[in-house]
C-alpha positions, 0 to 999 in steps of 0.5 A, spaced: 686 313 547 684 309 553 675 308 554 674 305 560 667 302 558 665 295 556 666 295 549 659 294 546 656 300 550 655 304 544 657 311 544 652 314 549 654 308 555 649 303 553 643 308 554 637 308 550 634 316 546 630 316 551 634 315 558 639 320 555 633 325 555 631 323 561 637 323 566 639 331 561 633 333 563 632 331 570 640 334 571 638 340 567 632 342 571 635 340 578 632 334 579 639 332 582 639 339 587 639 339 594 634 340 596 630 339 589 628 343 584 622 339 580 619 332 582 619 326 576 611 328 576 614 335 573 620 332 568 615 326 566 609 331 564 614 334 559 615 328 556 608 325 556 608 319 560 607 317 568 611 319 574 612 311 575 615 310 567 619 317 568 622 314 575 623 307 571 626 311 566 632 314 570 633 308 574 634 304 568 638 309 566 642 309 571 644 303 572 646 303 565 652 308 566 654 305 572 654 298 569 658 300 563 663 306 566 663 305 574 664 297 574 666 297 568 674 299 570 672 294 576 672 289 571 679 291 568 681 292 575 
């Protein structure tokens, strides 16, 4: 079966624990809708930390799905 990801990305796409919770609840809680449906002041009182470390989690989180799916095949490519 054919995985287009870099082989050291681990099984959840080079995301930590605590990326994945952030990017499952973010999706889960409409952070993503249009218009949105909860502010990352929101989604980080739920997990006890800053609006600025919940937004610095996401972004991390998402440069890491893409740079281990998205460009990942780019490179295979």
């Amino acid at each position: 079966m054919y995985n287009p990801t870099k082989p050291d990305a681990g099984p959840w796409y080079g995301l930590t624990r605590p990326q994945r919770e952030a990017l499952t609840a973010a999706v889960e809680n409409g952070y993503y809708a249009l218009p949105r449906e909860i502010s990352t002041k929101e989604l980080a009182d739920g997990f006890g930390i800053s609006d600025q470390a919940m937004t610095e989690r996401l972004r991390r989180g998402i440069t890491a799905l893409v740079s281990n799916t998205l460009l990942a095949v780019d490179d295979e490519e």
